[in-house]
N, C-alpha and C positions, 0 to 999 in steps of 0.2 A: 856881364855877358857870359864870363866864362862859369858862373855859378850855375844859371841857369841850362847851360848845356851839360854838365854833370848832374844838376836833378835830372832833367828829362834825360840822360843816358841811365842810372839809377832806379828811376819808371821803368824804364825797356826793361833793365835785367829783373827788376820784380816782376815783371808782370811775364816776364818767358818764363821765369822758375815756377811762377803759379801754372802758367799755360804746360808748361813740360809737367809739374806733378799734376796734375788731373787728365792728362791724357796718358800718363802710365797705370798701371792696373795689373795686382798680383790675384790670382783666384787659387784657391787651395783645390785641394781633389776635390775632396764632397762639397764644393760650391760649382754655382752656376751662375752668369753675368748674362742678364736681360737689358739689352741695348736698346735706349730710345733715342733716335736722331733728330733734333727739332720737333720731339713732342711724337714720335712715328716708330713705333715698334720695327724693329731690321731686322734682328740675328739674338741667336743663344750663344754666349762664349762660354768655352770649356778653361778647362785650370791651366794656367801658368800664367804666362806675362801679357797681358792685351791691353793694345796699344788704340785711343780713342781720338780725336776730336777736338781741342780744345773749343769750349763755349757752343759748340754741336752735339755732343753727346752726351750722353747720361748712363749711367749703369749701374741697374738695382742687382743687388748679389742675394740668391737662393741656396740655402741650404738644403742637402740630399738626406741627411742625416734623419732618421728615427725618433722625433720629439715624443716625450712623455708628459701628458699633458694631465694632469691632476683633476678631479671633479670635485670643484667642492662639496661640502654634506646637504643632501637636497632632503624636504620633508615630502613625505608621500603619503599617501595612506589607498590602503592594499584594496581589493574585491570585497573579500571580508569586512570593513573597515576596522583597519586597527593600524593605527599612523606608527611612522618609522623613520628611521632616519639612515639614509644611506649612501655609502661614500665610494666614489669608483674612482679610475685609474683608465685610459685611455692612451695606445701608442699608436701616430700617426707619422706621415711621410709625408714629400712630394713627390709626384711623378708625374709633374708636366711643369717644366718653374713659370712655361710663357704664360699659361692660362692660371695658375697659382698670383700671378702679379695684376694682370690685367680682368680677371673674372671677378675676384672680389678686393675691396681696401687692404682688408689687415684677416689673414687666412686663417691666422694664429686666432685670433678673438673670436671670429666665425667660428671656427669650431669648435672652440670652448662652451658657446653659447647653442649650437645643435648638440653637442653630448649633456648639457643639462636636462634641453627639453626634452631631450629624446629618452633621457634616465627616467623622465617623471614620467613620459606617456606611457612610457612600458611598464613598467613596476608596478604601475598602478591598474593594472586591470589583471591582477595574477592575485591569488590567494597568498597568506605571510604563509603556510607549509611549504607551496611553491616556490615562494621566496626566499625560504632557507634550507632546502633542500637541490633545488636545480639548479646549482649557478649555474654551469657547462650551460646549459639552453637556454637561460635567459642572460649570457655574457653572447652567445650566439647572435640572438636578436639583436641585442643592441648592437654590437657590430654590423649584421648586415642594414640597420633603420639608420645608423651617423653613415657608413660608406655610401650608402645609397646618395643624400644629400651632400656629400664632400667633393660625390665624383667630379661632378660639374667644373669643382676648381680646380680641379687637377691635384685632390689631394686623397690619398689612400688610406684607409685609416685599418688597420692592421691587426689591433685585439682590444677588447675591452674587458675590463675585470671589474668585479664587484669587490671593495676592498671591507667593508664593514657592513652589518646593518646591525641596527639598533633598536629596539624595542622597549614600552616602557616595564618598567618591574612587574607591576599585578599581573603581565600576559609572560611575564618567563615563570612567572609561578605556575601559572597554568599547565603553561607548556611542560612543567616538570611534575607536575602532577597526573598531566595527562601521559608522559614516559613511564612514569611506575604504574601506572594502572597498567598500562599497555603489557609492561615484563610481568605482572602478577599472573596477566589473561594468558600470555606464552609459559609461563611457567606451569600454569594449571592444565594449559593443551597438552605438555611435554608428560607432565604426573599422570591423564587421562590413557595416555597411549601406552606410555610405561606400564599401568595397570592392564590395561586389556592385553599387550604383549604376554604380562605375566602370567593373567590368568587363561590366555590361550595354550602358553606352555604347561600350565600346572595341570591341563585337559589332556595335553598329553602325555603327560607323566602318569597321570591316574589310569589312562588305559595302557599302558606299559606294566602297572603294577597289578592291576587286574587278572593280566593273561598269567600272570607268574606269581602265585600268593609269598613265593620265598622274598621275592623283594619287599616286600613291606616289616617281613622281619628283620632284615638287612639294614633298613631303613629305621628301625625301631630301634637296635642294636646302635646304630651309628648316633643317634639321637640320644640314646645314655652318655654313650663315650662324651659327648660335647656336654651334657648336664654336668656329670661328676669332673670334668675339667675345672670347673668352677668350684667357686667356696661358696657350695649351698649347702644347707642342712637336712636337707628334704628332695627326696629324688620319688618322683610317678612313674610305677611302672605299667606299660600299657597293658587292658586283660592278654589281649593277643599272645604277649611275650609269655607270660604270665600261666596261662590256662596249659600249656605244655610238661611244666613245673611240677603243676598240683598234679594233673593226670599222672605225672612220674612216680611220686611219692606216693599220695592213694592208690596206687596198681588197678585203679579202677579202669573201665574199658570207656574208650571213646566216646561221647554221645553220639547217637546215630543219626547222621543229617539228613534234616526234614528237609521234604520239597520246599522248593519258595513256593513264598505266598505272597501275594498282592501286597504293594505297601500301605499303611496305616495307621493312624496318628499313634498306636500305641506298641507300635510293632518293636521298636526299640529297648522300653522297657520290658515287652515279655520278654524279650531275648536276653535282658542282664539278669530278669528274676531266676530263668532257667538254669544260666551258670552256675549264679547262688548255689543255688539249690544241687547243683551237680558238684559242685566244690565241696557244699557240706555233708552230702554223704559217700563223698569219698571218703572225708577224712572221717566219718564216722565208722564207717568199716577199716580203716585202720588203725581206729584206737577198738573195736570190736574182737577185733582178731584174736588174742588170744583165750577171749573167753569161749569162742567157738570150736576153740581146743578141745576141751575138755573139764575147764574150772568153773566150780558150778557156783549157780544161781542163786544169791542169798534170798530173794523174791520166791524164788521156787522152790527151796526147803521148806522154808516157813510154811508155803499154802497146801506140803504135801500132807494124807492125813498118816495119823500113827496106828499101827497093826493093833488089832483086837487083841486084851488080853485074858487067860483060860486060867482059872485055879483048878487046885486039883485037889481031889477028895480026901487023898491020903492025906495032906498034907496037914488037915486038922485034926485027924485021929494019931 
């Protein structure tokens, strides 16, 4: 008899320590306690010590916390068609734990399972340029097509990122064949503009030298000094320079400038024969010169004739 009343006192104390621990309940900050009594949604409990019911209540714990919820690598293939493989990154929240528990089974899998489908919908009807060039707008999208479907459960879903894509080899060749074409194209815009920049300026340099013939001397002069800076053998000098020179030395006078005339395919060359030609009888009258002295003419003795000569009569008697 007395066994029997020490099990059944033994019973009691087990079964109050089971009944006292299930009706204690510690919740952290970032948790929320959804209380079901007899199967009946009651109350949200907040953090600390809450105290339940024994074998009447239930209480499922929500966390507030920021989940980051991984996408696996989904295959897609783009507008263009050209399949890919791409791997995102989704951070979600609750903000409602009551409708987080009783709206859907398990919030966590749901959502895993709308950011898959919702990576393939969308990705898939964007060109691969767009695709690797716009994350910001298609990380936008996605985010508002999974929030749109999460809200329902009270769950907020807060950024989505695209963490990789993938492509197969023959199309990054492409892609990198069609990048050097592209810098060839801008490099030869940048050379076209350069040139026309330059030769706009060299139009106006030519009418600067124009109004002022000194400067092209200036300009000619400056243009030795940088020839002879160098180890050449051979230096050109321009007529221009040049024709100043010769007139100095032959003491011959100016030529006297002709009107213009209308240009002509051969206008050029009469103009270098003329110098010639004024060059060389310059210097012809200064190697002339001093026979025009007074030293005479071995040509012109020879052709003079010689004086008649007279005998005289005496001279044979």
């Amino acid at each position: 008899m007395v066994t029997a009343i020490i099990v059944v006192i033994l019973v009691i104390l087990v079964a109050a320590a089971t009944a006292t621990a299930s009706a204690i309940r510690v919740l952290r900050e970032y948790e929320r306690g959804i209380v079901f009594r007899l199967g009946r949604l009651t109350e949200v409990r907040g953090p600390g010590l809450q105290l339940l019911i024994p074998w009447l209540d239930r209480m499922v714990r929500v966390s507030l916390r920021t989940v980051t919820l991984t996408i696996p690598p989904q295959e897609i293939i783009t507008r263009d068609n050209v399949p890919a493989r791409v791997t995102a990154v989704t951070y979600y929240r609750v903000i409602d734990p009551s409708r987080a528990v009783t709206e859907v089974e398990s919030f966590q899998s749901a959502t895993l399972q709308i950011a898959q489908t919702s990576l393939r919908s969308v990705l898939g009807v964007v060109d691969l340029d767009t695709l690797l060039s716009e994350r910001e707008h298609l990380n936008a999208s996605l985010q508002e097509v999974i929030d749109a479907q999460t809200e329902p459960w009270g769950i907020k879903v807060t950024t989505v990122e695209i963490k990789d894509v993938e492509i197969p080899e023959r199309m990054q060749h492409a892609i990198a064949r069609q990048a050097e074409a592209e810098r060839e194209r801008r490099a030869k815009i940048i050379n076209a503009e350069g040139e026309a920049q330059a030769a706009s300026r060299l139009a106006e340099a030519a009418d600067v030298i124009g109004r002022n013939p000194v400067t092209l001397q200036l300009r000619y002069l400056q243009t030795l000094r940088e020839i002879g800076g160098g180890q050449n053998s051979t230096i050109v000098f321009p007529v221009d320079v040049v024709r100043p020179i010769v007139q100095a030395l032959g003491g011959g006078p100016a030529p006297a400038q002709q009107p213009a005339a209308e240009p002509s395919e051969a206008s050029g060359t009469a103009q270098l024969d003329a110098l010639v030609e004024h060059q060389l009888e310059a210097a012809r009258r200064g190697e002339l010169g001093p026979g025009a002295n007074g030293a005479a003419d071995p040509a012109a003795e020879a052709a003079e004739p010689e004086p008649a000569r007279t005998e005289d009569p005496s001279a044979g008697t």
